[in-house]
C-alpha positions in Angstrom: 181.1 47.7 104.3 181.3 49.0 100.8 182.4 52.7 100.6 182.4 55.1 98.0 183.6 58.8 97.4 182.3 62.2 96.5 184.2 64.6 95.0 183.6 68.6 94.9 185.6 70.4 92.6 184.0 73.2 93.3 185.2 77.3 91.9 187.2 77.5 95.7 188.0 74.2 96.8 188.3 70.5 96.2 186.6 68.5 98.9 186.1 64.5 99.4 183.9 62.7 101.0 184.1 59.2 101.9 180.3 57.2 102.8 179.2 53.9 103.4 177.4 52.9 100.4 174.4 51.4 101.8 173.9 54.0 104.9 175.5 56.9 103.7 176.9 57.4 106.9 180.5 60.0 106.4 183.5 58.0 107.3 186.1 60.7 106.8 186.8 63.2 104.5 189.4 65.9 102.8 189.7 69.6 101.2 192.0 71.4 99.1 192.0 74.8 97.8 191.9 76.2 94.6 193.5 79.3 93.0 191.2 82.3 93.0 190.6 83.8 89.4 188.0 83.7 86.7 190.5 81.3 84.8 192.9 78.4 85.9 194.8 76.0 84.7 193.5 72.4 84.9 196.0 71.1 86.2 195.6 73.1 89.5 192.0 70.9 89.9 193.7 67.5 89.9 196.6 69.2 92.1 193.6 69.9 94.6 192.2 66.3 94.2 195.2 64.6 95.1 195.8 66.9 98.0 191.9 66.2 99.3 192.0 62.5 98.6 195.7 62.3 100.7 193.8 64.3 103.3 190.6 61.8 103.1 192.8 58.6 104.0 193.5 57.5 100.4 191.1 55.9 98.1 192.4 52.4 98.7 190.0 50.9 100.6 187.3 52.9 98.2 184.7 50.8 95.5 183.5 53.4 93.7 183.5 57.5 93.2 181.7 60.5 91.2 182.8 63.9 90.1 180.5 66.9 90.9 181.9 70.2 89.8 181.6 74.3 89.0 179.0 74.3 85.8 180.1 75.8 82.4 183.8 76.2 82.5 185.7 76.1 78.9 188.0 73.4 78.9 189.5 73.1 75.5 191.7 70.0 74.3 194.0 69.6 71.7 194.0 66.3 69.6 196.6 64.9 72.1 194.1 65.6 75.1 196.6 68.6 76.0 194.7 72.0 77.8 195.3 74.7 75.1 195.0 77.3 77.5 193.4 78.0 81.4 190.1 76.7 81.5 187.6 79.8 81.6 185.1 79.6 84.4 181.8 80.3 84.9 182.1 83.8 86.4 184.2 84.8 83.6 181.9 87.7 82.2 184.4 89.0 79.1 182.2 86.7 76.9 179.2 89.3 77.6 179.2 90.5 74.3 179.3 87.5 72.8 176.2 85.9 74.2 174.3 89.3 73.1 175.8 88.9 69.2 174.6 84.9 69.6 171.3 85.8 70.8 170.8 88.5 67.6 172.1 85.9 65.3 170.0 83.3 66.0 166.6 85.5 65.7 168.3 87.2 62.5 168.6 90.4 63.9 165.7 90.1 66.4 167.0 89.7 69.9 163.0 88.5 71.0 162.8 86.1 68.5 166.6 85.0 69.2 165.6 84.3 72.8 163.0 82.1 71.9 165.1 79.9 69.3 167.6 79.5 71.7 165.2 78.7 74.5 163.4 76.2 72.8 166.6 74.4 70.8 168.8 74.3 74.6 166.3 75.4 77.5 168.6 78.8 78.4 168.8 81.9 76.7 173.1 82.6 76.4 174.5 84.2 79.1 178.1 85.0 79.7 178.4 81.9 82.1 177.9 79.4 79.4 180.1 77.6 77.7 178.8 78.3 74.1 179.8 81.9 75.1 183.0 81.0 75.7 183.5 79.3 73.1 182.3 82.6 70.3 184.8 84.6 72.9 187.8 82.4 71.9 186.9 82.3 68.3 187.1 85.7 68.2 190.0 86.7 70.3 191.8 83.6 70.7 192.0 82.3 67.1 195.1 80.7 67.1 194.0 78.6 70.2 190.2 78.4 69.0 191.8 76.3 65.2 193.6 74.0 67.7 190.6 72.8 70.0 189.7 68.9 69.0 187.6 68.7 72.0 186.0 70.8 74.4 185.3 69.3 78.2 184.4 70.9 80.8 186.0 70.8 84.9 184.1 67.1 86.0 184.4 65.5 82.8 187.6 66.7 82.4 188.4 65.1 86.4 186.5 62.3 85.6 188.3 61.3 82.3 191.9 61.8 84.5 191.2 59.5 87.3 190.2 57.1 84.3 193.8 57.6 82.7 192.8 60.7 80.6 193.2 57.7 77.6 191.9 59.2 74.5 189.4 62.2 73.7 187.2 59.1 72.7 186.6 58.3 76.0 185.5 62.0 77.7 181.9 61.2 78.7 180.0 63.9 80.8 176.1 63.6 82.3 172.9 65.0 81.1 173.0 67.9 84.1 176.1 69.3 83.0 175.7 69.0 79.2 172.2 71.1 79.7 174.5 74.1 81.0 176.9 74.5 78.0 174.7 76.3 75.9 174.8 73.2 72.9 173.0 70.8 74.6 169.1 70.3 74.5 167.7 68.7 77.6 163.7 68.3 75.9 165.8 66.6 72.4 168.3 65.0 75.0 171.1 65.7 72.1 173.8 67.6 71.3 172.7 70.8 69.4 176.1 70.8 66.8 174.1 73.7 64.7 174.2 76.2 67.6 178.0 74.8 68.3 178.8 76.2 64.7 176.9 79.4 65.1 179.1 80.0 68.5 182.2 78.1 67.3 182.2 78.3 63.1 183.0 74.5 63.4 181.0 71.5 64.6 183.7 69.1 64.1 185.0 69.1 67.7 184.6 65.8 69.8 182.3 66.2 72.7 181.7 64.1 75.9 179.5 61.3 75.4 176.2 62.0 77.8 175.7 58.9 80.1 172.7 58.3 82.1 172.0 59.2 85.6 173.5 56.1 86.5 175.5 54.8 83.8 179.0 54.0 85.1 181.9 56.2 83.0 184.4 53.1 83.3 187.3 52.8 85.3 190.3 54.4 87.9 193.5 54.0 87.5 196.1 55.3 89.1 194.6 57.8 92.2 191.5 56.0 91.7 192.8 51.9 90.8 189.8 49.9 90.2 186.7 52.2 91.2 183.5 51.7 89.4 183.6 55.8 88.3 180.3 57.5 88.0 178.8 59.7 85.5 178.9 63.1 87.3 176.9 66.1 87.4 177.2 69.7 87.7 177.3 71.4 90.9 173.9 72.4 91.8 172.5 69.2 90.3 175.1 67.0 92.6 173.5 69.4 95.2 170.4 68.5 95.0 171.0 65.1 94.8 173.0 65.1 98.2 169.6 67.3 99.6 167.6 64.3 98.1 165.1 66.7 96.5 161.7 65.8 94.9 159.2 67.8 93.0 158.0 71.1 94.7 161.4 71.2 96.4 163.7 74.6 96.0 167.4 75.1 97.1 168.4 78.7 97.5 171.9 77.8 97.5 174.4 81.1 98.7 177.6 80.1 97.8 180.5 82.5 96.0 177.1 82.7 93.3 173.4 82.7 94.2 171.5 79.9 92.9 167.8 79.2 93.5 166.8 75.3 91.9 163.8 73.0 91.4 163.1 69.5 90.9 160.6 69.8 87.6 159.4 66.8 86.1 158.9 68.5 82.2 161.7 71.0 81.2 161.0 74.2 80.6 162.3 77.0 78.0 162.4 80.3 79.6 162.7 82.9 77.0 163.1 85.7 79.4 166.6 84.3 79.9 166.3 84.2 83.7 165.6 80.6 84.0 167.8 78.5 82.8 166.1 75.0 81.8 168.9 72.7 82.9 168.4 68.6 83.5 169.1 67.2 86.9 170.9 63.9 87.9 168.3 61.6 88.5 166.5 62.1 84.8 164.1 65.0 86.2 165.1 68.9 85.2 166.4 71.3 87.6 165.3 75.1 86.5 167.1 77.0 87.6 168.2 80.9 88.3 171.3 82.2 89.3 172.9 85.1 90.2 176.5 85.9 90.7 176.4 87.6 93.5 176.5 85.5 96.1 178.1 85.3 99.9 180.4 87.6 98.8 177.9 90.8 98.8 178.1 89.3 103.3 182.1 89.5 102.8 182.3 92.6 101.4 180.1 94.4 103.9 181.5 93.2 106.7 185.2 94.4 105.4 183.3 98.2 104.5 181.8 97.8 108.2 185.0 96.3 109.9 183.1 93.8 111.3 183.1 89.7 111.2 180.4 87.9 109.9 178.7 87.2 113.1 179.5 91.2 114.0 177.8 91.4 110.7 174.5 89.6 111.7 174.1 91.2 115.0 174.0 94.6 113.5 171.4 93.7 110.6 168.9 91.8 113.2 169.2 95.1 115.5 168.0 96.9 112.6 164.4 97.3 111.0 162.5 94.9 108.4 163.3 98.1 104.7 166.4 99.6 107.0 164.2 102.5 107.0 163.9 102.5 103.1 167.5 102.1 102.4 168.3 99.9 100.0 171.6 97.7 98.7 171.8 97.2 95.2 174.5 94.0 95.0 175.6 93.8 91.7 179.2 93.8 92.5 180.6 91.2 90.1 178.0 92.5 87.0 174.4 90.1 87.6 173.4 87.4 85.3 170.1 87.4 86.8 169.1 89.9 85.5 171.5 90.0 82.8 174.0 93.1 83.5 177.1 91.8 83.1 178.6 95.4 83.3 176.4 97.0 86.2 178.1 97.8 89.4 176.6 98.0 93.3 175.0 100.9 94.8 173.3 101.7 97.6 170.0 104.3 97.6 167.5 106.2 99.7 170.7 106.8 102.2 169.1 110.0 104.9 170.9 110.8 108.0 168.3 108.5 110.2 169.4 105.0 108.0 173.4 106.4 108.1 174.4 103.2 110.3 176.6 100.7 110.0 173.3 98.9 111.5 171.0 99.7 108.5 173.9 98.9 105.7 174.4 95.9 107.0 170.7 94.9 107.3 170.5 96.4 103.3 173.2 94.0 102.4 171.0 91.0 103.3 168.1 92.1 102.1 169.5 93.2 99.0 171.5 89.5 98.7 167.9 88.2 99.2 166.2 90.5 97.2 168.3 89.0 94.1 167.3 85.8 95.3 163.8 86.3 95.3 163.6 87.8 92.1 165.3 84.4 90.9 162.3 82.4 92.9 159.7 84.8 91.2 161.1 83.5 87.8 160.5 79.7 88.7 157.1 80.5 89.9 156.4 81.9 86.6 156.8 79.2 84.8 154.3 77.2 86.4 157.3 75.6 89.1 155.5 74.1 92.0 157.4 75.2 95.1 156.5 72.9 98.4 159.6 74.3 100.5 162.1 76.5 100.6 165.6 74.3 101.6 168.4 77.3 102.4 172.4 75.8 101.9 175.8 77.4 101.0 178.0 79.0 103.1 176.0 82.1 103.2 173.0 80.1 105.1 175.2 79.8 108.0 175.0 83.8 108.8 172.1 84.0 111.5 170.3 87.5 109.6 170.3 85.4 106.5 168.2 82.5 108.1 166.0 85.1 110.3 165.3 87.6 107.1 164.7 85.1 104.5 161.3 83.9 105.6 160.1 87.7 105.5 161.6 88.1 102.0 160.3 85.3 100.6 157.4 85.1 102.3 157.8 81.6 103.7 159.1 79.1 105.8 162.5 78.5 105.0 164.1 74.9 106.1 168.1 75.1 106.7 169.7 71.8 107.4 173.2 71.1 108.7 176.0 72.8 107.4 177.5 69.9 104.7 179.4 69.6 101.7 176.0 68.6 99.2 177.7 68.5 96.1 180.1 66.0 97.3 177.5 64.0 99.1 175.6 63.8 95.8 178.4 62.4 94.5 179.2 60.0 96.4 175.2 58.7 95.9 175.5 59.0 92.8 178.9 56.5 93.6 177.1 54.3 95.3 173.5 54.3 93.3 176.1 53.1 90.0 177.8 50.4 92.1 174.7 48.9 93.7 172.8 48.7 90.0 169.9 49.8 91.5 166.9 51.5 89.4 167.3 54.8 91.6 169.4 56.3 94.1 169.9 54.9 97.5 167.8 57.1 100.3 170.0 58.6 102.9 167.5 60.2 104.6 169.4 63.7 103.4 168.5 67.3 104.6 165.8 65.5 107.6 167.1 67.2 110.6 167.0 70.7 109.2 166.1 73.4 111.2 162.9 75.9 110.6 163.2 79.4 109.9 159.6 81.5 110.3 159.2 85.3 109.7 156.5 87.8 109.3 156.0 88.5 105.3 157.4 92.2 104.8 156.6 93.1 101.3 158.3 96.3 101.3 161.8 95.0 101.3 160.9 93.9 97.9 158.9 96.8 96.7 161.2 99.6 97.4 164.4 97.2 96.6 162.2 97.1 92.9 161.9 100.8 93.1 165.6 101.0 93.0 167.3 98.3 91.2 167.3 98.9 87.7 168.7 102.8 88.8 172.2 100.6 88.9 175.3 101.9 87.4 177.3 100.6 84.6 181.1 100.7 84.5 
């Protein structure tokens, strides 16, 4: 029985998974956590791998592995591979400004026109997420650190390129679903966009990651990882969605510490509105996608306020009423990205003394998490996305109000399979679909068992949560 392994390196945790190749049956697996923060040392990512892979039984008896990971993070290299400083992450939002000034720049002055250069040269309108951001950020702040950078990874193909002996920047190679999230990458040219790089950067000279195929193998372990056949990789929500074994008209509406609502597309698209970002996936489709960074933390942050757990948390929102009696919760408590308010803060409206319960803030909290979600779904739909099914993951999927009042937000069905680690499992067939050769992934059979989730529509969540949302205060 051939196995292979999966790896999450996700913005909390590391986790492994171990599978049988052919079945994809879970043999055992491993976590590790990460340090909290919007930047981190690399060094703490490969800490957490060897933890998870000591707490997965060891990869001795392992054929082959792949590297899914948090989308977008800065890693920046020195010319003898060394990290120049902590990699910033995604949720990093001091490059705000920056992706404004990039988006002007590129339209000359027009920020309209800007959108739609950048849309069409790299499918995604800047954001402060990406990693072109990051990159204008250092430049301008950073420029002692920005005039040493030889080569720019980011966190999988920097993991990947370590359990291959982290040899030579020569050999960093990354996948198409990651490279469509830095911001520099054009998934409709399938090349690296080295003119935006020197609008962002002022240099184009920096190495980057070779782009393998879907299932191109990226060479060799050593060391933690002797002798495996390593994958290419992908970026989180694409590794999702491979685990989920989605097709065309599928959408994940992933809650994890962001939101993130996804679709199998076979054409990519080039939103110019900036709320759909026109990534690739892992199998040589596209994956549009909108996120929001507010996430399953708007549920932890509630409950705390309320002094309640999570399912405390759920009971009182399902013993409240589909609008909370028209109050609302604005969750914008990290900034947004979708929309793009970096800066905004939470707030809550239309409080009266009837909806004054811990029972109607609670059940504003979901809808409001949902709301933000929806408005994400909207996006896709605009842009000619066909959506089949809904398919509801992340840690915030496992709180009971979010299952019940999704179907009423979105105004369908929502499928919700077993709680599982997704990214790592589309890892690990990715793993496997590079060892056996084969033309496409194995089928597992993913996401088959989920359970259905039916509602009544109830439009006027939305409608009065629209009434209220742009009323949001800015720090």
């Amino acid at each position: 029985m051939a196995l292979v392994a999966g790896i999450d390196s996700s913005t909390q945790s590391c986790k492994v998974v171990i599978r049988d190749a052919t079945t994809g049956a879970l043999v055992r697996s491993g976590t590790a956590p990460h340090p909290a923060g919007t930047e981190v040392d690399p060094q703490a990512w490969l800490d957490a791998l060897d933890t998870a892979i000591a707490r997965a039984g060891g990869l001795a008896d392992v054929a082959a592995a792949s590297v899914g990971a948090q989308q977008h993070g800065l890693v920046a290299l020195d010319d003898a591979g060394g990290v120049i400083r902590p990699a910033l992450l995604w949720n990093d939002t001091r490059s705000a400004q920056a992706a404004q000034d990039l988006v002007l720049e590129l339209g000359a002055g027009d920020r309209e026109a800007g959108a739609r250069a950048w849309a069409d040269a790299t499918g995604s309108v800047p954001v402060a997420s990406y990693t072109v951001t990051k990159l204008r950020w250092l430049a301008q702040h950073e420029p002692a650190h920005a005039t040493r950078v030889a080569a720019i990874a980011l966190p999988h193909d920097w993991l990947t390129w370590h359990l291959a002996g982290a040899r030579g920047l020569g050999h960093l190679t990354t996948d198409r679903s990651d490279a469509s999230g830095t911001g520099y990458w054009s998934p409709a040219g399938r090349e690296y966009r080295r003119d935006v790089l020197a609008l962002a950067f002022g240099r184009s000279d920096v190495r980057l990651p070779t782009v393998l195929g879907p299932s191109n193998a990226a060479g060799y372990g050593v060391g933690r990882a002797n002798g495996l056949v390593l994958g290419p990789g992908a970026g989180d929500n694409a590794g999702a969605a491979l685990g989920l074994g989605l097709a065309e008209g599928d959408v994940a509406i992933s809650i994890g510490t962001s939101g993130v609502v996804s679709a199998i597309a076979a054409a990519p698209v080039a939103d110019a509105t900036g709320l759909v970002s026109g990534f690739a996936d892992a199998t040589g489709a596209f994956l549009p996608l909108a996120c929001t960074l507010n996430g399953s933390r708007v549920l932890d942050a509630t409950a705390r306020i309320l002094g309640v757990d999570h399912d405390g948390l759920s009971r009182l929102a399902l013993s409240a009423p589909a609008g909370a009696d028209g109050l609302v919760l604005v969750p914008y408590l990290e900034g947004e990205r979708t929309p793009n308010k970096p800066d905004a803060t939470g707030a809550i409206h239309g409080l009266t003394l009837d909806n004054g319960t811990a029972a109607h803030v609670a059940r504003a909290a979901v809808e409001g998490l949902l709301c933000g979600l929806a408005d994400g779904l909207d996006a896709l739909i605009d842009l000619g996305v066909p959506v089949g099914r809904i398919i509801l993951i992340g840690g915030g999927a496992r709180s009971e109000a979010v299952r019940a009042i999704a179907p009423a937000v979105f105004g369908m069905p929502v499928e919700v399979p077993e709680p599982g680690e997704y990214v790592a499992d589309g890892a690990a067939r990715q793993a496997a679909w590079v060892l056996a050769g084969s033309e496409r992934p194995p089928q597992w059979g993913a996401a088959s068992d989920a359970a259905v989730y039916e509602a009544d529509h109830a439009p006027q969540i939305r409608e009065q949560y629209a009434a209220v949302r742009e009323l949001t205060a800015t720090r």
